[in-house]
Biopython code that builds the backbone (N, CA, C, O; Angstrom):
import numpy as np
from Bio.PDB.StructureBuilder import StructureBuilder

atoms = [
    (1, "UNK", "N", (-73.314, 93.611, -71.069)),
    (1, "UNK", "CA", (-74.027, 94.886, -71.039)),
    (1, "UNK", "C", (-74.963, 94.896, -69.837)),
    (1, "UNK", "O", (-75.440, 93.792, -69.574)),
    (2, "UNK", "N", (-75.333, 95.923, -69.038)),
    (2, "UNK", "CA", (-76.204, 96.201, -67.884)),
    (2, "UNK", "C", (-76.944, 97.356, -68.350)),
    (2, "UNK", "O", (-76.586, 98.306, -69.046)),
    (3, "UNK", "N", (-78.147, 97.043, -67.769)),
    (3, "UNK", "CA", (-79.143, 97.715, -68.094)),
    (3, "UNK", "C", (-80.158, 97.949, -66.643)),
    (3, "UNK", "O", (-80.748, 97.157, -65.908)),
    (4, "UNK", "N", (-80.006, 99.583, -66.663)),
    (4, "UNK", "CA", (-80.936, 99.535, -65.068)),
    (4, "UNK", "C", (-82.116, 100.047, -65.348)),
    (4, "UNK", "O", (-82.214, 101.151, -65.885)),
    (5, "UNK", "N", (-83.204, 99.277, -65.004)),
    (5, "UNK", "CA", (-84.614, 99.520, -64.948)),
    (5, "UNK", "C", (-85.292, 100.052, -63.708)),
    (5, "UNK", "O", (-84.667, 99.806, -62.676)),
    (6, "UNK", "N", (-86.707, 100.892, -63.520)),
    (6, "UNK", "CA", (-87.106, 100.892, -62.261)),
    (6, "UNK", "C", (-88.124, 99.594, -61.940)),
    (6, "UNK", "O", (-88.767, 98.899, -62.727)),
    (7, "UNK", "N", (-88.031, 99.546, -60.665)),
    (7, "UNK", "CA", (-89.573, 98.379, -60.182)),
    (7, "UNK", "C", (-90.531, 98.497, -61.194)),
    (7, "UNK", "O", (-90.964, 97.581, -61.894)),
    (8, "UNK", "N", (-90.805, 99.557, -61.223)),
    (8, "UNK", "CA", (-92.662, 99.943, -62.305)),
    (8, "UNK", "C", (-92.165, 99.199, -63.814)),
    (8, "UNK", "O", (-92.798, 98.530, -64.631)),
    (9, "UNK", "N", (-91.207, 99.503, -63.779)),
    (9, "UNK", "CA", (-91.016, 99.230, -65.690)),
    (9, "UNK", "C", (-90.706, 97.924, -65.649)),
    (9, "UNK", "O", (-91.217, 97.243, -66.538)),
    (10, "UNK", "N", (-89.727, 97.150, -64.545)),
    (10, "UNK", "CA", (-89.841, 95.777, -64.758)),
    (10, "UNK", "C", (-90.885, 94.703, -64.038)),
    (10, "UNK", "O", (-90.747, 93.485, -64.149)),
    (11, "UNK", "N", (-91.542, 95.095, -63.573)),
    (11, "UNK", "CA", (-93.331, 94.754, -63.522)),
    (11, "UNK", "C", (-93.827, 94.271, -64.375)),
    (11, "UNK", "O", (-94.026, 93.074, -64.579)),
    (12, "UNK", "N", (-94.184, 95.485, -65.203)),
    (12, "UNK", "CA", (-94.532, 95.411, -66.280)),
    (12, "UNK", "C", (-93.927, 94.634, -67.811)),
    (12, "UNK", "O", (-94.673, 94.155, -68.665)),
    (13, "UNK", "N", (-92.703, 94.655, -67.868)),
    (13, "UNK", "CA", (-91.367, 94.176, -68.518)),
    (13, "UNK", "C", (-91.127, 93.035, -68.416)),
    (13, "UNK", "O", (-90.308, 92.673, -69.260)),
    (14, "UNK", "N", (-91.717, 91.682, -67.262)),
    (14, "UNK", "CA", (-90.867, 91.204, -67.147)),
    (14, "UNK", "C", (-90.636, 90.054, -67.718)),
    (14, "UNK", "O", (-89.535, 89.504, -67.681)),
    (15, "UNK", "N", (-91.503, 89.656, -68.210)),
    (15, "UNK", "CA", (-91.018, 88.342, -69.449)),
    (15, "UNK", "C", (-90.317, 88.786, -70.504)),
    (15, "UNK", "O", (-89.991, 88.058, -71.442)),
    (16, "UNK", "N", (-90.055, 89.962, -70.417)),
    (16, "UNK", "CA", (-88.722, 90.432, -72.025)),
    (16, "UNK", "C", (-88.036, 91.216, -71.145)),
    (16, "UNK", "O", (-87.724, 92.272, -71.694)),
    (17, "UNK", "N", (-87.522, 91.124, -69.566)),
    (17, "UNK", "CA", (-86.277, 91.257, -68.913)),
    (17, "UNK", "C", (-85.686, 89.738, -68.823)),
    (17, "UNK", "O", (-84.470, 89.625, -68.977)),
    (18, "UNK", "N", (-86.464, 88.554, -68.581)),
    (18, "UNK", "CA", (-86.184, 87.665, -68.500)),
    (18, "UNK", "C", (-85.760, 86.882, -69.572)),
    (18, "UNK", "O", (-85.014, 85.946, -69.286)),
    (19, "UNK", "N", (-86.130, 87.085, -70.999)),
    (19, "UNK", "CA", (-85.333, 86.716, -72.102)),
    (19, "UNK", "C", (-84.190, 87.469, -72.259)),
    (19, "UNK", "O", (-83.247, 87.134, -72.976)),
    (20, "UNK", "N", (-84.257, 88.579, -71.539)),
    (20, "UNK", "CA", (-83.080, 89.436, -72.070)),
    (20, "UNK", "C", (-81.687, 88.955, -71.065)),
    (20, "UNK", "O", (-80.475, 89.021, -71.270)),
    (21, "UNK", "N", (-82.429, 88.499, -70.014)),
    (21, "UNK", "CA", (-81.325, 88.124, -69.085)),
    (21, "UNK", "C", (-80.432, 86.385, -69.384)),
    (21, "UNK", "O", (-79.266, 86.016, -69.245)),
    (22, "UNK", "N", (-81.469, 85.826, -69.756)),
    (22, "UNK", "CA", (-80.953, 84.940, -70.526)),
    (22, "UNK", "C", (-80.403, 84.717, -71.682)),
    (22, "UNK", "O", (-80.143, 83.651, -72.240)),
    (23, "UNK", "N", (-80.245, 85.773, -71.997)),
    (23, "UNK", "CA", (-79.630, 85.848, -73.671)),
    (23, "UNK", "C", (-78.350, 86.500, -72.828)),
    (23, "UNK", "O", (-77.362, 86.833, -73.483)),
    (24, "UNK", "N", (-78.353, 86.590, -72.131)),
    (24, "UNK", "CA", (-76.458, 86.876, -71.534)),
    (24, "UNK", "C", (-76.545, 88.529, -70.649)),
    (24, "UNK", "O", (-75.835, 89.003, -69.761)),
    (25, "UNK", "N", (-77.605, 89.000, -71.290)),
    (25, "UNK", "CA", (-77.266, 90.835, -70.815)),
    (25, "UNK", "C", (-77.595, 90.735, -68.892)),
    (25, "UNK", "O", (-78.007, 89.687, -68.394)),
    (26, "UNK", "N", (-77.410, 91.589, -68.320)),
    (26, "UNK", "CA", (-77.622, 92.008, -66.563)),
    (26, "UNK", "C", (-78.707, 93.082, -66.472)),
    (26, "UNK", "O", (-78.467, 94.243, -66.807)),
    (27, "UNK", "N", (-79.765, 92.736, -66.069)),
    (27, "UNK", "CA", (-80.640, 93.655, -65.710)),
    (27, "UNK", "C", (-80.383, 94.331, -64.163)),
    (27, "UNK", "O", (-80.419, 93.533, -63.226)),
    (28, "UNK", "N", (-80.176, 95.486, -63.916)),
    (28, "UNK", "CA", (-80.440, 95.763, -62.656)),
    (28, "UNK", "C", (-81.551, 96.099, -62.522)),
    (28, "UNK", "O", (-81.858, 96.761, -63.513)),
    (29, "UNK", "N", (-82.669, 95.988, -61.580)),
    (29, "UNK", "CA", (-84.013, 96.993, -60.706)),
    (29, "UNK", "C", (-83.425, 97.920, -59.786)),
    (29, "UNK", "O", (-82.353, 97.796, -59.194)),
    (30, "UNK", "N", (-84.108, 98.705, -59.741)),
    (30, "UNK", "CA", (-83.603, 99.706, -58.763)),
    (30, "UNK", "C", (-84.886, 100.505, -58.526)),
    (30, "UNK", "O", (-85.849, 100.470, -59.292)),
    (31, "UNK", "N", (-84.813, 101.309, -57.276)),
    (31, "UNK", "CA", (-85.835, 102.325, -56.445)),
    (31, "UNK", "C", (-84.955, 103.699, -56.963)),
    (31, "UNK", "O", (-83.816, 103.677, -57.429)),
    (32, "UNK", "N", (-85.605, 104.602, -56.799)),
    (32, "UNK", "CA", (-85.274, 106.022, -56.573)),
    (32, "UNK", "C", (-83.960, 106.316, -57.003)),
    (32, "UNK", "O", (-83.185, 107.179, -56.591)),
    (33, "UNK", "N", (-83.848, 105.598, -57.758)),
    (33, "UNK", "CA", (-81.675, 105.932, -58.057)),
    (33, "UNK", "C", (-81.087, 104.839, -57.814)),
    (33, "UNK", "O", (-80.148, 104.586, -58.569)),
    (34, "UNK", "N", (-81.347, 103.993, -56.902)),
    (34, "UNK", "CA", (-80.733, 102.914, -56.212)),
    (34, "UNK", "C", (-80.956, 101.763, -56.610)),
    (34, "UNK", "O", (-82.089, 101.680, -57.084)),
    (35, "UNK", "N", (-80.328, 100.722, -56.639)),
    (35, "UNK", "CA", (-79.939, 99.483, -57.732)),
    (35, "UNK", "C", (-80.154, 99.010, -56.231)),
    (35, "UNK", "O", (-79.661, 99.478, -55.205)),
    (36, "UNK", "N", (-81.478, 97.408, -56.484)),
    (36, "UNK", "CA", (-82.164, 96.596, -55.451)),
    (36, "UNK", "C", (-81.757, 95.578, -55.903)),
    (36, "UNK", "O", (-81.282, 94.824, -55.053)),
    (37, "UNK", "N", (-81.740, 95.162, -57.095)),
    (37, "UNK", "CA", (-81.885, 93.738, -57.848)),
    (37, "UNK", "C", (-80.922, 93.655, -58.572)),
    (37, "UNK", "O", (-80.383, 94.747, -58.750)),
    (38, "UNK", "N", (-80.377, 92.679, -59.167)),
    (38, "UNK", "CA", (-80.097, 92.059, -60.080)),
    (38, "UNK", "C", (-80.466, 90.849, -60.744)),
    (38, "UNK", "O", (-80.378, 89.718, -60.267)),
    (39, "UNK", "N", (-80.806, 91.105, -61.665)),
    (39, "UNK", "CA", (-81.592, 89.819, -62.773)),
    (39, "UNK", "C", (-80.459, 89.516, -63.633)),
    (39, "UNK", "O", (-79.841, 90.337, -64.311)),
    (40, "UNK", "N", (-80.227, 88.202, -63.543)),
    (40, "UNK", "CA", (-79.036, 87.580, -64.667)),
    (40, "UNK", "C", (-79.070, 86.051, -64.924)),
    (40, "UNK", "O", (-79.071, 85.383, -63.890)),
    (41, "UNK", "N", (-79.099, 85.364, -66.078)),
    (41, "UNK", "CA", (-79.494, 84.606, -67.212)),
    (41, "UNK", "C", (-78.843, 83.272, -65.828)),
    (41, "UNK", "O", (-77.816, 83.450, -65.172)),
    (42, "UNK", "N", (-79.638, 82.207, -65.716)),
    (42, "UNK", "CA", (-79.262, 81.058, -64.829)),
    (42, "UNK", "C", (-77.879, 80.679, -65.476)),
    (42, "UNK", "O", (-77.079, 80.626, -64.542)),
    (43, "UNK", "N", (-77.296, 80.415, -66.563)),
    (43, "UNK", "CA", (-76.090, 80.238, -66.369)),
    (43, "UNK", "C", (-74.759, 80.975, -66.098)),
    (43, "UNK", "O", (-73.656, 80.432, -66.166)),
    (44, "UNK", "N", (-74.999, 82.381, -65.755)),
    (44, "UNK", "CA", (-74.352, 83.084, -64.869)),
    (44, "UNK", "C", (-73.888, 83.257, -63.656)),
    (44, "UNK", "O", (-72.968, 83.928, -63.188)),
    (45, "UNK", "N", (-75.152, 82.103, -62.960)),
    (45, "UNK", "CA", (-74.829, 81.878, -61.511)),
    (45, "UNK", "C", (-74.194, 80.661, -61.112)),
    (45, "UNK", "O", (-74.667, 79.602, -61.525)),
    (46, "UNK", "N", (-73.044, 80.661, -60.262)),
    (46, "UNK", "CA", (-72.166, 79.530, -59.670)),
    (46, "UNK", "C", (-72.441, 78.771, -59.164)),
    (46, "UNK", "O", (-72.805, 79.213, -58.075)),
    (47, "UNK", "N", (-72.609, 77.129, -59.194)),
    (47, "UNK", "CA", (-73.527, 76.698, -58.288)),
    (47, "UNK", "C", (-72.330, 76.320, -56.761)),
    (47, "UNK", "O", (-71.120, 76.101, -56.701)),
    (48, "UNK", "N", (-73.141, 76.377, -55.988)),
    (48, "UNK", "CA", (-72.496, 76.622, -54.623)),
    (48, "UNK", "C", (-71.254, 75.224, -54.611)),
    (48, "UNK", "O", (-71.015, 74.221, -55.284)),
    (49, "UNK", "N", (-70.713, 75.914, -53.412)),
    (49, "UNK", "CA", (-69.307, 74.536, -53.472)),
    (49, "UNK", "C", (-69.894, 73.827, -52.437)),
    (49, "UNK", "O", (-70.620, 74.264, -51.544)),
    (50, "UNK", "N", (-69.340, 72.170, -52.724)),
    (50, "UNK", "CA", (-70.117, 71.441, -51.984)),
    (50, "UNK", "C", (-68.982, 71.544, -50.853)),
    (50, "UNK", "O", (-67.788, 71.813, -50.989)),
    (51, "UNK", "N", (-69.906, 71.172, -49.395)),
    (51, "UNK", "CA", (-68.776, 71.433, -48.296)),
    (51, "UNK", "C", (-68.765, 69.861, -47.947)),
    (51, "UNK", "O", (-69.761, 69.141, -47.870)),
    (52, "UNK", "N", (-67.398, 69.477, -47.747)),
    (52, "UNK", "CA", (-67.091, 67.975, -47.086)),
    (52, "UNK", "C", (-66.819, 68.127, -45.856)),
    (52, "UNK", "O", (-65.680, 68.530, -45.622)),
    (53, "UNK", "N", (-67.478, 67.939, -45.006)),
    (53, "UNK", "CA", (-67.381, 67.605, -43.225)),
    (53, "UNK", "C", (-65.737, 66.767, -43.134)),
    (53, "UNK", "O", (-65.480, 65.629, -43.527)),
    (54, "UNK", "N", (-65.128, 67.412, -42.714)),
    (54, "UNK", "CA", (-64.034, 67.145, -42.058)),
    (54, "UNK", "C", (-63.019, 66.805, -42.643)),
    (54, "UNK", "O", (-62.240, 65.889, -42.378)),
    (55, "UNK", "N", (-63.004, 67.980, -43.941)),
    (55, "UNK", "CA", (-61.678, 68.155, -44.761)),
    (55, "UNK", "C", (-60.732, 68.545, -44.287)),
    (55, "UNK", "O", (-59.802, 68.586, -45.092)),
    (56, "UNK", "N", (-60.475, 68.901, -43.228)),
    (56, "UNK", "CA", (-59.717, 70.066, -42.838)),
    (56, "UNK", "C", (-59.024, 69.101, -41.542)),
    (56, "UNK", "O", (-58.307, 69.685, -40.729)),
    (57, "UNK", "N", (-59.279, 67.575, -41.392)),
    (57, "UNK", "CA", (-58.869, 66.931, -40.468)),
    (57, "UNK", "C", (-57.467, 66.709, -40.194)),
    (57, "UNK", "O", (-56.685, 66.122, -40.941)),
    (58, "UNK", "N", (-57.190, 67.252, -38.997)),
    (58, "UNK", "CA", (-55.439, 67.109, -38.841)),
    (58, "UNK", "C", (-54.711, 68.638, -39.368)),
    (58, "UNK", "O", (-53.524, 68.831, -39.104)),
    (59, "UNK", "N", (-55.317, 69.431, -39.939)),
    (59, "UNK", "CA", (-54.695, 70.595, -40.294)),
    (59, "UNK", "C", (-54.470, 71.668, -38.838)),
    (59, "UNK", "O", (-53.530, 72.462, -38.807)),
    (60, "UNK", "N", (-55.208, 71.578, -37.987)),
    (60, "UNK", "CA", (-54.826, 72.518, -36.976)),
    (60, "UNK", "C", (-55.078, 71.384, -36.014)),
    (60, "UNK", "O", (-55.542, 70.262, -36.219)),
    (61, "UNK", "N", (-54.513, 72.151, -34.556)),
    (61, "UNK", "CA", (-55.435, 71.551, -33.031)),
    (61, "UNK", "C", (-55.283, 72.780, -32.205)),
    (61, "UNK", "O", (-54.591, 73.789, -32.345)),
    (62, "UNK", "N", (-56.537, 72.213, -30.877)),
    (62, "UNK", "CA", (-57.377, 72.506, -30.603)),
    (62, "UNK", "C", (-56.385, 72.372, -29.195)),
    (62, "UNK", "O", (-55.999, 71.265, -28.819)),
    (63, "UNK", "N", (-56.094, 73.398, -28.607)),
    (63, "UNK", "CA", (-55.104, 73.072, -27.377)),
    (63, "UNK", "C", (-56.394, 72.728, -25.895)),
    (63, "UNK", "O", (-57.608, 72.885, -25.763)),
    (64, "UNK", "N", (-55.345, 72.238, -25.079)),
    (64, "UNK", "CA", (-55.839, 71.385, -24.048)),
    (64, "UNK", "C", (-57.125, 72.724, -23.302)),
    (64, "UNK", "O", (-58.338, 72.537, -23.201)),
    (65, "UNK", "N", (-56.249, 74.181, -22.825)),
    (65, "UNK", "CA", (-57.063, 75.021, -22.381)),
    (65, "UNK", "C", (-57.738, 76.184, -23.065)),
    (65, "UNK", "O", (-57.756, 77.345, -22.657)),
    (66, "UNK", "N", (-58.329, 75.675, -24.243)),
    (66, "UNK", "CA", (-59.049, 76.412, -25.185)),
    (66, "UNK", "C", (-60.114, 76.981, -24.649)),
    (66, "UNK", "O", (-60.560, 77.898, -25.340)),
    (67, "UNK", "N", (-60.679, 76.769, -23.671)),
    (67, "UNK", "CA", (-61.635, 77.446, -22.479)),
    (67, "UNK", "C", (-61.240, 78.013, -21.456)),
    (67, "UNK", "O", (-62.186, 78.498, -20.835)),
    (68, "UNK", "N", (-59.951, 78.231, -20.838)),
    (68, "UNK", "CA", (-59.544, 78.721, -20.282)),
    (68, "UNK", "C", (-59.738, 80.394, -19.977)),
    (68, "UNK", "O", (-59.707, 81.199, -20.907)),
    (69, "UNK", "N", (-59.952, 80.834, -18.494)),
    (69, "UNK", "CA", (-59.996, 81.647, -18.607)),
    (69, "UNK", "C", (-59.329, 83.080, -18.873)),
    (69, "UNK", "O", (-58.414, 83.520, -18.178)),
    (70, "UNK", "N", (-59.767, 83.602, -19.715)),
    (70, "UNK", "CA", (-58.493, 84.968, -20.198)),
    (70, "UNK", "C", (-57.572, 85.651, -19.063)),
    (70, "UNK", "O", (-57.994, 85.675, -17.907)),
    (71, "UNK", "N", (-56.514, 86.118, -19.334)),
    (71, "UNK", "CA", (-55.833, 87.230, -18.623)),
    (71, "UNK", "C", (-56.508, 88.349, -18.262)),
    (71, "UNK", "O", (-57.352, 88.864, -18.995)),
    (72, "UNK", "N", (-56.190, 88.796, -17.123)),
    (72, "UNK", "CA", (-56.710, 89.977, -16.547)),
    (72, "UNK", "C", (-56.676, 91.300, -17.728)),
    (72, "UNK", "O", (-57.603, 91.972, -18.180)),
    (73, "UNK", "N", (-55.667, 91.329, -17.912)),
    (73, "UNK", "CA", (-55.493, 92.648, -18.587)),
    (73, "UNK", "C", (-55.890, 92.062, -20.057)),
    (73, "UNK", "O", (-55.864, 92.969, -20.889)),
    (74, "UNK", "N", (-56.159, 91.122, -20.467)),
    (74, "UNK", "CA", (-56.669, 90.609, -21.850)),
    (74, "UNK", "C", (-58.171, 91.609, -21.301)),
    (74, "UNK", "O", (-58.284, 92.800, -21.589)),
    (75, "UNK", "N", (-58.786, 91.150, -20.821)),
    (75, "UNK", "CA", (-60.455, 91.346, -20.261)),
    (75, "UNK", "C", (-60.463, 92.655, -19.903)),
    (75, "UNK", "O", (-61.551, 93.191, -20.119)),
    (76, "UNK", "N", (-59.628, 93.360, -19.428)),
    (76, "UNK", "CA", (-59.312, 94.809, -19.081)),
    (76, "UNK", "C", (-59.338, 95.908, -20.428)),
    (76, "UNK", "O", (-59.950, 96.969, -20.554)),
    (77, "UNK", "N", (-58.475, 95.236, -21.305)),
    (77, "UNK", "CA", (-58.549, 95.557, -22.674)),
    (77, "UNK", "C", (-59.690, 95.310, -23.364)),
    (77, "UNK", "O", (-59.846, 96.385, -23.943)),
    (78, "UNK", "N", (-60.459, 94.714, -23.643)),
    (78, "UNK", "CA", (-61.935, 94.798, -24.237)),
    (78, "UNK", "C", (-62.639, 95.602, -23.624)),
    (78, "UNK", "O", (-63.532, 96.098, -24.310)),
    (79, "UNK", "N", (-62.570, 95.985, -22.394)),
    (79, "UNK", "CA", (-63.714, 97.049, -21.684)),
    (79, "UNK", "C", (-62.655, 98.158, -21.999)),
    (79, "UNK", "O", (-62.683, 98.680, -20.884)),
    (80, "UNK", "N", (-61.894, 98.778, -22.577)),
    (80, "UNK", "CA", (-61.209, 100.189, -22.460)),
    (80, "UNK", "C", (-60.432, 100.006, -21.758)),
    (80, "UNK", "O", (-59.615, 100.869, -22.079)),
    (81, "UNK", "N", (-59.933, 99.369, -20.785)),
    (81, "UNK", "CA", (-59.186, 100.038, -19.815)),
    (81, "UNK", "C", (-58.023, 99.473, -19.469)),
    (81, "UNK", "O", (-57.307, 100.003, -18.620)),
]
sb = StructureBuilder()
sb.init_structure("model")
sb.init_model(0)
sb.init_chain("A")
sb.init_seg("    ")
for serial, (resi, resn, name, xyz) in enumerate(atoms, 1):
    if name == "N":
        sb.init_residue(resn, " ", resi, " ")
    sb.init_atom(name, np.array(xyz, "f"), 0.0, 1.0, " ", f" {name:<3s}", serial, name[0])
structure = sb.get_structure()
């Protein structure tokens, strides 16, 4: 269930938005009509993926003139013309 509140009301609200968000429900905040926030119970959120430095070893390469300079009409083509 979602439930949209304004700033003023969850100010005021917010230790019984915060049980409420932890009991499973989605609070949105919002301005003037517009949804700013979302408040939702910590086990709702994913915890990030861990990144391993140099998983990806041997899956592509990296050719000799990877700095090389572009074609004329490559460079012609990015300016329009």
């Amino acid at each position: 269930m979602v439930t949209v509140v304004s700033i003023s009301e969850a100010e005021i609200t917010l230790s019984q938005l915060v049980k409420r968000a932890a009991a499973g429900e989605t609070i949105v905040i919002g301005t003037y009509g517009q949804p700013c926030a979302k408040l939702v119970g910590i086990d709702d959120v994913r915890p990030a993926k861990k990144k391993i430095f140099g998983a990806m070893k041997g899956e592509f390469e990296v050719p000799d003139d990877f700095d090389a300079a572009l074609p004329e009409d490559l460079l012609d083509a990015f300016h329009g013309e």
